[in-house]
KELUMGU-482306 format. One line per field, with one value per residue (C-alpha): residue in one letter; x, y, z. Coordinates in steps of 0.2 Angstrom, whole numbers. Layout:
REM residues N
type [A  ...]
east [X  ...]
north [Y  ...]
up [Z  ...]
***
This chain:
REM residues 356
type [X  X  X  X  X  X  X  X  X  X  X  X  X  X  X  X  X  X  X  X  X  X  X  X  X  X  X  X  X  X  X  X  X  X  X  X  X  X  X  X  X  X  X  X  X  X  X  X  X  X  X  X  X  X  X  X  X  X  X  X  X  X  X  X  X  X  X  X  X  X  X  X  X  X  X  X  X  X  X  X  X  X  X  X  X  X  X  X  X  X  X  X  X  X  X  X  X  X  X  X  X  X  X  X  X  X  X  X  X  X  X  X  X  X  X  X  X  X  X  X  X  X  X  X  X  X  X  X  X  X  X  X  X  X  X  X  X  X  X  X  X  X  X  X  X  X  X  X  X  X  X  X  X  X  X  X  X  X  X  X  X  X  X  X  X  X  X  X  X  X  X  X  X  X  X  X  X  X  X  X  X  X  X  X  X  X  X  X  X  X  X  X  X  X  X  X  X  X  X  X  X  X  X  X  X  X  X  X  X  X  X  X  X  X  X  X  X  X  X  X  X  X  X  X  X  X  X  X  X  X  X  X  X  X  X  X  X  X  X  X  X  X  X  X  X  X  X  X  X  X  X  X  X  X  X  X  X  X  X  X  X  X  X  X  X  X  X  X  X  X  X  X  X  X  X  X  X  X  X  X  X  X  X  X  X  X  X  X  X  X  X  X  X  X  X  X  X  X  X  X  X  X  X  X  X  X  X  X  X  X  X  X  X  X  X  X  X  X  X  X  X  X  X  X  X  X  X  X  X  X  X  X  X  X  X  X  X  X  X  X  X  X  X  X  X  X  X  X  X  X  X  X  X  X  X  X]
east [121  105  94  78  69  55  44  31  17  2  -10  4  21  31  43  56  67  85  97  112  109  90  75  67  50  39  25  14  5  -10  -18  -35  -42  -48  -32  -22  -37  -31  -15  -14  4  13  27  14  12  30  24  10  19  35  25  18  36  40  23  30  48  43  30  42  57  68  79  83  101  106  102  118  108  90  88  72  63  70  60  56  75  85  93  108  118  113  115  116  117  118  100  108  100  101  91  79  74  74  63  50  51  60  52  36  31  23  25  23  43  47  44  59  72  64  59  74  84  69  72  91  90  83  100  115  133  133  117  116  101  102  92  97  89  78  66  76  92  97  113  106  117  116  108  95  88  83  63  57  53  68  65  57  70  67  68  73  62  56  55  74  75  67  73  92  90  80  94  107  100  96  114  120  109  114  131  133  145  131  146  150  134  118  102  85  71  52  44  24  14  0  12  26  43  56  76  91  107  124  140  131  122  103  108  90  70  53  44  24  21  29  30  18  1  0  -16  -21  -10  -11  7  11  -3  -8  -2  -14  -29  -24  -23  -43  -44  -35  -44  -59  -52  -42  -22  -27  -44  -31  -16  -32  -33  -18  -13  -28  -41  -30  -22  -32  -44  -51  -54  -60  -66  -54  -34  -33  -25  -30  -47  -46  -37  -53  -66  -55  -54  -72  -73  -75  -65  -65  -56  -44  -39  -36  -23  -14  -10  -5  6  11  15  26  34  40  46  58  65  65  77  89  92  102  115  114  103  117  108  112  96  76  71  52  44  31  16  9  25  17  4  11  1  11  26  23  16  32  46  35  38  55  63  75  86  89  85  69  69  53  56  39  34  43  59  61  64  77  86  87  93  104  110  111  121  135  137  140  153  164  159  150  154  139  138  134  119  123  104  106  93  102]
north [-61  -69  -71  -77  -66  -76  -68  -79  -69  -75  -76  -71  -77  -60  -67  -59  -59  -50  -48  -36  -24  -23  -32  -38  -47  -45  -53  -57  -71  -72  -89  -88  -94  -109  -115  -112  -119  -136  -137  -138  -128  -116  -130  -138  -126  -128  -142  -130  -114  -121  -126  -109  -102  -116  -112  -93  -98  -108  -96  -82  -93  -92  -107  -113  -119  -102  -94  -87  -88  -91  -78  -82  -70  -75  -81  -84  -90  -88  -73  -69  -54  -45  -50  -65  -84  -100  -112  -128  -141  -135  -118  -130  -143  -128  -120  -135  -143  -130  -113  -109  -95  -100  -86  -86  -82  -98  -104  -93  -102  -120  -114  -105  -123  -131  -119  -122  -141  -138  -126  -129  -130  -114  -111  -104  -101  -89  -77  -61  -51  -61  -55  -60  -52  -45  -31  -25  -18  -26  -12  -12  -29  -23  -23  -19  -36  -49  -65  -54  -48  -36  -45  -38  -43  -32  -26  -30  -33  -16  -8  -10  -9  10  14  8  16  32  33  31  44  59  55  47  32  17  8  27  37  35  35  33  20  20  6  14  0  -14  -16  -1  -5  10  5  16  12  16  12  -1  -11  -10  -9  -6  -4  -1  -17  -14  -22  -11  7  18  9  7  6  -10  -14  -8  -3  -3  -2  5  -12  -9  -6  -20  -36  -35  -39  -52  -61  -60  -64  -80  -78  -80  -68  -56  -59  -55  -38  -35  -39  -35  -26  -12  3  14  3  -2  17  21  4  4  1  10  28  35  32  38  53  56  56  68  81  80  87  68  78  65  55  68  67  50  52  66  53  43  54  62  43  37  56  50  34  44  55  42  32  48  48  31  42  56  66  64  57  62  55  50  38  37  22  7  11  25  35  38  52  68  72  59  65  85  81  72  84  98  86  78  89  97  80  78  77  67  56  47  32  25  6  -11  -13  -32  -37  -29  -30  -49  -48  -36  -44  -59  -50  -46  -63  -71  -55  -58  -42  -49  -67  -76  -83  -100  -102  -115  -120  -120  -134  -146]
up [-83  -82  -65  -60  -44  -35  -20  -15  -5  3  -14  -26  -32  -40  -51  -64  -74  -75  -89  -89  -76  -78  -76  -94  -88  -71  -66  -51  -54  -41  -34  -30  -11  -19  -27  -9  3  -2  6  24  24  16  13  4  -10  -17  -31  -34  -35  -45  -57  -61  -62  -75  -84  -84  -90  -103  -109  -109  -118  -100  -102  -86  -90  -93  -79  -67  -52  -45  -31  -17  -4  13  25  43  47  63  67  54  47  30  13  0  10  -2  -1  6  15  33  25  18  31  44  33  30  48  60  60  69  59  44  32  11  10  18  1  -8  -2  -9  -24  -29  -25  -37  -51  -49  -51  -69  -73  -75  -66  -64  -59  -41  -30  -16  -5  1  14  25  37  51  48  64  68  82  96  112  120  107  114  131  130  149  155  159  147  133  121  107  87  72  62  47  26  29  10  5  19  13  -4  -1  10  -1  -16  -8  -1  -19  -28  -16  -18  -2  5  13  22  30  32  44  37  43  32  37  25  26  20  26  41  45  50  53  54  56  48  53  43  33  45  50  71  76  70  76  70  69  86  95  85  75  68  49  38  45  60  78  82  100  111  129  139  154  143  130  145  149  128  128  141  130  114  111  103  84  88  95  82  67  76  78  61  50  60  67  63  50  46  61  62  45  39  25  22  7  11  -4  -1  16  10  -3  15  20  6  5  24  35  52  64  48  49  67  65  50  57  72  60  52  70  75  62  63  83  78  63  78  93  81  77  96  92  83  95  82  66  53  34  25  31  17  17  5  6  -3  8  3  -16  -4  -6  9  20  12  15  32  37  31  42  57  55  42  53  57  38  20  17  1  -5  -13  -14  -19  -16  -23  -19  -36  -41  -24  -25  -42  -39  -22  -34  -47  -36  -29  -47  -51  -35  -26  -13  -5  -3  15  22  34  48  55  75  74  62]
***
């Protein structure tokens, strides 16, 4: 079983490689702004960025014809159910002339059918996972203003995979158990799952702020801003200005926890919001299940801090066993997703663009 994982990201492409049951090869090859500043759309880096990936294959001796499947980040897609969905042409030309949002992981998809082209017959490309998948209840779409509905958009990939995993290691049934998955990163996204489908999430617009996102914000404060700042000004502050860094002037929560240890106090309130934030998010979601929850999965990069961690249990501990699983586990999710697909255990699904 051979497959090929690609993630492109906003100046990096992660790509590896899968044989067996395990990953043999990773690498993330970075792109610098001066390489990227030249192309007008994301869209527009697929010649760039495929001919990195065949650069990589060739220089680690990855045939192309051998491979079993080419597996590709999701990206910003219409609303659809979990797991692995074919790259065919309507995923494609939604993806390069459809979607408003232009994200890096609009490129999986496309340069998962390019890498296939060079394969074989029985060379499949696929993502699994998107950002947009979306089992929400229909109660968990209300938002509070008619005409504004609640998405579910989030670490969807990472998110299942943790929860997946987790499930498996304490001995526990995914499709039959309810478990609880904060993604603490550069945005925060915290999603509950209940027998094996992800039915609602705190997305980082509306929930706890992150190192470097704002979270949901006081409205009647926040309107006066946006009438001195203009959408993109706004969306920057949103985005990359906010959370802990527009407070400590730095993203990195190691660094902040150093400032911290060495006696900085006001730094100190302002983390232990932080923590006290996400902490309220955990337990507004274990109100979905009426409290019965039978794991908390805690990962992202901010979940290697045993200070996060510790901080946590104290607060939320009582609604159930907390698991860290620090770190992004994308990879191997798509290759794993990807694995099941070419052994029959999972039936790779057919996306149908509403657009097309």
């Amino acid at each position: 079983m051979k497959i090929l994982a690609i993630n492109p990201g906003s100046t990096s492409t992660k790509v590896s490689y899968y044989v067996d049951g395990e990953i043999i090869k990773e690498q993330g090859i970075s792109h610098s702004t001066e390489e990227l500043q030249k192309f007008q759309n994301v869209v527009d880096q697929m010649e760039f960025r495929r001919d990195i990936l065949l650069a990589f294959m060739k220089k680690e001796g990855i045939d192309p014809k051998e491979l079993d499947a080419v597996a590709g980040r999701g990206g910003s897609l219409p609303p659809v159910s979990s797991g692995a969905y074919e790259v065919n042409d309507d995923m494609i030309y939604y993806l390069k002339n459809v979607t408003q949002i232009e994200h890096p992981s609009n490129l999986g998809a496309i340069l998962a059918h390019e890498i296939k082209e060079q394969g074989s017959e029985k060379t499949i490309a696929l993502i699994y996972d998107p950002v947009s998948v979306d089992e929400f209840e229909e109660v968990a779409r209300i938002s509070g203003l008619k005409g504004i509905e609640r998405k579910s958009i989030g670490h969807a990939l990472n998110m299942r995979a943790v929860a997946m995993k987790v499930a498996r290691e304490e001995g526990l049934d995914y499709q039959h158990s309810t478990l609880i998955v904060a993604h603490l990163g550069g945005g925060n996204t915290i999603s509950i799952h209940y027998k094996g489908k992800m039915i609602d999430l705190i997305s980082d617009d509306e929930g706890p702020f992150s190192t470097e996102r704002t979270g949901g914000l006081p409205l009647k404060y926040l309107m006066p801003l946006c009438y001195e700042h203009s959408l993109k000004e706004m969306l920057r502050l949103y985005k990359r200005e906010g959370g802990l860094k527009s407070y400590a002037g730095t993203s990195n929560a190691k660094e902040i926890e150093e400032h911290i240890l060495a006696g900085d106090e006001e730094l100190k309130i302002v983390y232990d919001a932080y923590i006290y934030q996400i902490a309220k998010g955990i337990g507004s979601l274990a109100t979905v299940t009426n409290g019965l929850v039978d794991r908390i999965a805690l990962t992202g990069g901010v979940a290697y801090s045993k200070i996060v961690v510790t901080e946590l249990e104290k607060r939320i501990g009582f609604i159930a066993p907390i698991v860290a699983v620090p770190g992004e586990h994308e990879m191997i999710a798509l290759s794993k997703g990807a694995e099941r697909v070419v052994l029959g255990e999972e039936e790779m699904k057919e996306f149908v663009s509403p657009n097309v």
